[in-house]
Short mmCIF file of the C-alpha atoms (twelve columns), coordinates in Angstrom:
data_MODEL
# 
_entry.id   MODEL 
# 
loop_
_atom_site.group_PDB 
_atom_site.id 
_atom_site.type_symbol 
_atom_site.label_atom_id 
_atom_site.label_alt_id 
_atom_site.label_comp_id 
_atom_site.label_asym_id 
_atom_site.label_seq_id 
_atom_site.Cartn_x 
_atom_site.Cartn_y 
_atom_site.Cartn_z 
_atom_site.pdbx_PDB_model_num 
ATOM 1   C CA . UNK A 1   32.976 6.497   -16.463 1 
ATOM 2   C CA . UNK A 2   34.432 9.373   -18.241 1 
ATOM 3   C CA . UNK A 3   33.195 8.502   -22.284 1 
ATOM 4   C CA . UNK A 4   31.242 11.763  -23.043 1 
ATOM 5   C CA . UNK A 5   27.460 9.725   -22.770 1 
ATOM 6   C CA . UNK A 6   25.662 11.304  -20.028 1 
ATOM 7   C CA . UNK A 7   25.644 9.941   -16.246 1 
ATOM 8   C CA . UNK A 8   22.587 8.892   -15.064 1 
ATOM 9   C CA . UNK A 9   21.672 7.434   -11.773 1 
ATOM 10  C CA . UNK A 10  18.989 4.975   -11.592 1 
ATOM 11  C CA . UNK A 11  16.629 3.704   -8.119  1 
ATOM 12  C CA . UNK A 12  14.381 0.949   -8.803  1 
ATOM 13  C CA . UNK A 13  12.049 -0.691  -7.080  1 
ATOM 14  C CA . UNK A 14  9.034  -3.261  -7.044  1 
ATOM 15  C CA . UNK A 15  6.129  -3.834  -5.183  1 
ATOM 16  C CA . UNK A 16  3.551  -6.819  -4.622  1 
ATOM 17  C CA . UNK A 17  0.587  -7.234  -2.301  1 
ATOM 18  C CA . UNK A 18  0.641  -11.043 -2.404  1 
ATOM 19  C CA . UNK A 19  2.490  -13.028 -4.988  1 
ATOM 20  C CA . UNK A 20  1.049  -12.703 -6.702  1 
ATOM 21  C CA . UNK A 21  -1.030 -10.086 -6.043  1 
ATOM 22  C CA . UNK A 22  -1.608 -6.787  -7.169  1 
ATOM 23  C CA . UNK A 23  1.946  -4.878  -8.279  1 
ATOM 24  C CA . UNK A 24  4.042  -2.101  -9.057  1 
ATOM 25  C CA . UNK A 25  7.066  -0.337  -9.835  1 
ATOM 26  C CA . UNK A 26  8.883  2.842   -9.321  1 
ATOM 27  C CA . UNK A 27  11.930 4.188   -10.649 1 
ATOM 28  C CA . UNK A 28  13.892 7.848   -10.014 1 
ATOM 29  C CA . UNK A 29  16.314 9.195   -12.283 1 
ATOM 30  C CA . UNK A 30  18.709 11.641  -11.472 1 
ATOM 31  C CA . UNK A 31  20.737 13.091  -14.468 1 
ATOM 32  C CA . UNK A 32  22.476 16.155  -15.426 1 
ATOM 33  C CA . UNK A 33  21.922 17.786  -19.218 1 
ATOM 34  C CA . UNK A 34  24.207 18.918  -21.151 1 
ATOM 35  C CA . UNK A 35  23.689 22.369  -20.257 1 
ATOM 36  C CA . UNK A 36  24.302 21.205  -16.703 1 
ATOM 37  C CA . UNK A 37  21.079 21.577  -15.539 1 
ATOM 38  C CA . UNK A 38  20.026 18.952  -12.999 1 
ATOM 39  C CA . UNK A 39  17.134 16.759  -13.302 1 
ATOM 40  C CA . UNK A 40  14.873 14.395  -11.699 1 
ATOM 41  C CA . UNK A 41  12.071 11.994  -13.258 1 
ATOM 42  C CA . UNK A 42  9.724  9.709   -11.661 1 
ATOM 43  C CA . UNK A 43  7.873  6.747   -12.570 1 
ATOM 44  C CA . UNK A 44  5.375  3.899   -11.398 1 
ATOM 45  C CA . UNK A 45  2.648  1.928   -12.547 1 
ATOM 46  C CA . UNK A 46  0.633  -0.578  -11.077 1 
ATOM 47  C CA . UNK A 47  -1.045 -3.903  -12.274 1 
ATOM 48  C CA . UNK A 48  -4.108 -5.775  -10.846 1 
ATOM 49  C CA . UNK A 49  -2.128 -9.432  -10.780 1 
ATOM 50  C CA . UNK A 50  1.519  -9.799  -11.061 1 
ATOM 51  C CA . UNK A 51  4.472  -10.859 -9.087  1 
ATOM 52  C CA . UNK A 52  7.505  -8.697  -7.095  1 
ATOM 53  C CA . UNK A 53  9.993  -10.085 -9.371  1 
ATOM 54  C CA . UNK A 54  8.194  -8.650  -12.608 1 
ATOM 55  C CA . UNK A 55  7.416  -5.430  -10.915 1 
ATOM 56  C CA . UNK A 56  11.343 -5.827  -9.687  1 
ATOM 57  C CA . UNK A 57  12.592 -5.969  -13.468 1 
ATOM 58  C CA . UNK A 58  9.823  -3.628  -15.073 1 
ATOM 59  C CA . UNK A 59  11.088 -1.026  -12.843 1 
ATOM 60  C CA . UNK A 60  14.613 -1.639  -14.501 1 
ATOM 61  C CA . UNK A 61  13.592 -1.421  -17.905 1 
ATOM 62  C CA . UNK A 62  11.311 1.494   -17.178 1 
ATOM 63  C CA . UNK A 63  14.393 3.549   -16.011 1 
ATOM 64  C CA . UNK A 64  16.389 2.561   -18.877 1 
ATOM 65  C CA . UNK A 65  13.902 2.607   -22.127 1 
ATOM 66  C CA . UNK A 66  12.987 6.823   -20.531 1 
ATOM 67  C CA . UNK A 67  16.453 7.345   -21.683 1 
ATOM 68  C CA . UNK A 68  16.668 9.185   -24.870 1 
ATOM 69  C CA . UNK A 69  20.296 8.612   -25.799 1 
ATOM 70  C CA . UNK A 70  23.391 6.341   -24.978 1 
ATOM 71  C CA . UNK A 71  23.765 7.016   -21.513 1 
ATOM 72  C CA . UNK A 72  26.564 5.866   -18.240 1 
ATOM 73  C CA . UNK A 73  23.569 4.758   -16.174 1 
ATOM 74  C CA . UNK A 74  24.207 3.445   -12.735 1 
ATOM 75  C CA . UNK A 75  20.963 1.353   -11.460 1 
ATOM 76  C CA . UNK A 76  20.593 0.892   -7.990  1 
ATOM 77  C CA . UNK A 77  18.170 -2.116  -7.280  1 
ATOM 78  C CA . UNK A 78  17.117 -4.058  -3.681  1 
ATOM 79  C CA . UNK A 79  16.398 -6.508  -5.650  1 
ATOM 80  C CA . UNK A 80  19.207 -9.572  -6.148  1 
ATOM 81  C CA . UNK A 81  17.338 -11.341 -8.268  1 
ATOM 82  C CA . UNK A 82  17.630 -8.269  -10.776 1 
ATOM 83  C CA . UNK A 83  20.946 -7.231  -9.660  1 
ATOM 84  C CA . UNK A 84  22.840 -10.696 -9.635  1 
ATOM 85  C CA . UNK A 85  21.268 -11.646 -13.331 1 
ATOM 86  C CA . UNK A 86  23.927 -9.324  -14.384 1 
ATOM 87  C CA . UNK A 87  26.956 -9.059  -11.857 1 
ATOM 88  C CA . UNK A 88  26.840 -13.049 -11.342 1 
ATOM 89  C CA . UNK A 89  26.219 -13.217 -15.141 1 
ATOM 90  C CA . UNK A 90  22.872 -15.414 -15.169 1 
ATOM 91  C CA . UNK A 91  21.890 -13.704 -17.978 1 
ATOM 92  C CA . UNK A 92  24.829 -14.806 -19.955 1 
ATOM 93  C CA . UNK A 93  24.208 -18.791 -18.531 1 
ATOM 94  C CA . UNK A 94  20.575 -18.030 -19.819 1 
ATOM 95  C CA . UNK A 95  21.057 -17.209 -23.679 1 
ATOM 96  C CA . UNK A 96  23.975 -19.923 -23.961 1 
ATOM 97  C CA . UNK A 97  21.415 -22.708 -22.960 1 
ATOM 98  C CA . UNK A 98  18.436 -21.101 -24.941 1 
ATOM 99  C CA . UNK A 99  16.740 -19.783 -21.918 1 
ATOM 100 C CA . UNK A 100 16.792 -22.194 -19.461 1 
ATOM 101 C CA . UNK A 101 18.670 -21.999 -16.228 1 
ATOM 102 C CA . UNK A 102 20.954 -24.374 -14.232 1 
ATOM 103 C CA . UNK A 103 18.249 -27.183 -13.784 1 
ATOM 104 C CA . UNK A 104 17.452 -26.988 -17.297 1 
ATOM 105 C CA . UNK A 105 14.104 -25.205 -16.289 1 
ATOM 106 C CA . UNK A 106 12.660 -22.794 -18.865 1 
ATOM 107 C CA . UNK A 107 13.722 -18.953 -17.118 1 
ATOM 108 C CA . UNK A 108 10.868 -17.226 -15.435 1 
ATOM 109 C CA . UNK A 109 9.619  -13.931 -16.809 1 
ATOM 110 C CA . UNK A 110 11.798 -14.072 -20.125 1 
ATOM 111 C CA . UNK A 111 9.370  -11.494 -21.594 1 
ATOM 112 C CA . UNK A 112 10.683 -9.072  -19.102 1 
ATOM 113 C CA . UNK A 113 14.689 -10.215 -19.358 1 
ATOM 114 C CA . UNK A 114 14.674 -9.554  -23.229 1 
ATOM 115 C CA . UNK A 115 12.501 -6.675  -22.872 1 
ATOM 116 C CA . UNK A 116 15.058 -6.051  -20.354 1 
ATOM 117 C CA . UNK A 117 18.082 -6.930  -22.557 1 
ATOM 118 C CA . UNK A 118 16.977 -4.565  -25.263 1 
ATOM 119 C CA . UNK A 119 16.286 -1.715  -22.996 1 
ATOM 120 C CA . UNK A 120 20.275 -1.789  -21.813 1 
ATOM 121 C CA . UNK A 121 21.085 -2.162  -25.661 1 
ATOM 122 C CA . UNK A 122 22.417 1.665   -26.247 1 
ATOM 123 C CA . UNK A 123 23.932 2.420   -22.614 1 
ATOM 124 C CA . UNK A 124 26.738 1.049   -20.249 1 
ATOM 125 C CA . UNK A 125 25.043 -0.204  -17.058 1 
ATOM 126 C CA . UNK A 126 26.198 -1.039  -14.188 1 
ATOM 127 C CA . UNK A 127 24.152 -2.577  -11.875 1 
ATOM 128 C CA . UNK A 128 24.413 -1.931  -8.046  1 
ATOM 129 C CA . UNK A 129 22.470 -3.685  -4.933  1 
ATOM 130 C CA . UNK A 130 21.348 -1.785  -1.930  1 
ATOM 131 C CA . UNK A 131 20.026 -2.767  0.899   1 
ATOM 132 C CA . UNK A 132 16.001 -2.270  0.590   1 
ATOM 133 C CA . UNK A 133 14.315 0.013   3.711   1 
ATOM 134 C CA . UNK A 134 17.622 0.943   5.362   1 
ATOM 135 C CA . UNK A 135 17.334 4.229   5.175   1 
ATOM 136 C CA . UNK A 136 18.937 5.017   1.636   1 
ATOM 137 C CA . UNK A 137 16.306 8.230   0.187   1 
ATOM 138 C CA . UNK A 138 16.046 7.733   -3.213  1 
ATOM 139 C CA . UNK A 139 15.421 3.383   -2.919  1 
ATOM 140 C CA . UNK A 140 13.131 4.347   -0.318  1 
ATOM 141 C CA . UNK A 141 11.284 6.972   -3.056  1 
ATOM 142 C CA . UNK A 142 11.183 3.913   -5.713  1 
ATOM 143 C CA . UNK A 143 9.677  1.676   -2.808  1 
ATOM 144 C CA . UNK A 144 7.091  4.444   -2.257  1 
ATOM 145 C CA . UNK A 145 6.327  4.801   -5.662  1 
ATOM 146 C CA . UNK A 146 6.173  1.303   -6.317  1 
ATOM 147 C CA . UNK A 147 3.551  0.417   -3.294  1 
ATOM 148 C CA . UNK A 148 1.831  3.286   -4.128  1 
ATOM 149 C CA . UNK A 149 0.908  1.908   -7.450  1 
ATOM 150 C CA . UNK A 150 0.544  -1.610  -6.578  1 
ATOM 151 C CA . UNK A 151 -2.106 0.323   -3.743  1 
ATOM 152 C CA . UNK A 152 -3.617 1.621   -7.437  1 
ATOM 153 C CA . UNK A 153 -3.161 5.330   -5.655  1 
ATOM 154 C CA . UNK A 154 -2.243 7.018   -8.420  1 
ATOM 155 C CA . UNK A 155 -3.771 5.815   -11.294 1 
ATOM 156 C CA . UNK A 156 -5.728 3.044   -12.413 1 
ATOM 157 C CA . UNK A 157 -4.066 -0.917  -12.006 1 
ATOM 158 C CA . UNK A 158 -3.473 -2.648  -15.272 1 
ATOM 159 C CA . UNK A 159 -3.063 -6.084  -16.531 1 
ATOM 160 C CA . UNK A 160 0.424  -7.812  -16.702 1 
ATOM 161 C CA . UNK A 161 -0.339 -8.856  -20.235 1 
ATOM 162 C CA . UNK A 162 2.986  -11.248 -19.912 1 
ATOM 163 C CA . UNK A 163 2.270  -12.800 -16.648 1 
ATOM 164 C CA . UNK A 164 1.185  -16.430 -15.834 1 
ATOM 165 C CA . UNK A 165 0.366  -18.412 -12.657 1 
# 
């Protein structure tokens, strides 16, 4: 990925206790400025009563919409469900059909996936799986953040304003 956008490196991850239950997500970004100084941001946030797959994608768009320009962003996910929208091309089956999936079902969490959608907008992503608690440091930092906040440990939980039972 050699286009002149800066690289960034993306871990996301998300968290329920129950599911639903209470939630969160964390994301780590990795990037080096222009100047070629290295940096590292972190994020989370939990929620009093969501699901892991919303925490799953609201960790994705969280990493992306902290970018300030077009970037090459590489996202590392454990989650499939996140990861295979895009590299099996779900996503694309979705908007032809209006939403709805292969059993002509309305897609779960579509607030998130255009939220989602919008976020990618200005960068080239690609989307990468990794194997969740095997060992990798910076998933297992997003898993940390992410169960920290669905724990409500470091701040206070909010409310999923787009989820439903």
């Amino acid at each position: 990925m050699t286009t002149g956008r800066m690289r960034v490196v993306a871990y996301t991850d998300g968290s329920s206790r129950g599911n639903p239950g209470p939630g969160g997500y964390g994301a780590v970004l990795l990037y080096v400025d222009p100047a070629g100084f290295e940096h590292r941001k972190e994020f989370n946030q939990g929620y009093r009563l969501t699901t892991n797959n919303r925490m799953e994608l609201l960790g994705a768009i969280t990493a992306l919409e902290a970018l300030k320009w077009p970037c090459e962003v590489e996202l590392h996910s454990d989650s499939q469900y996140v990861v295979n929208a895009f590299n099996q091309h779900w996503v694309d089956g979705w908007l032809r059909k209006g939403w709805k999936n292969a059993q002509k079902q309305p897609v779960k969490n579509v607030d998130l996936w255009k939220r989602l959608l919008a976020a990618m907008g200005p960068h080239r992503v690609t989307w990468l799986w990794v194997k969740g608690h095997a060992g990798q440091e910076l998933n297992e930092r997003a898993d940390e953040l992410a169960t920290r906040a669905a724990d409500g440990l470091d701040g206070p939980l909010l409310e999923d304003e787009g989820f439903t039972e």
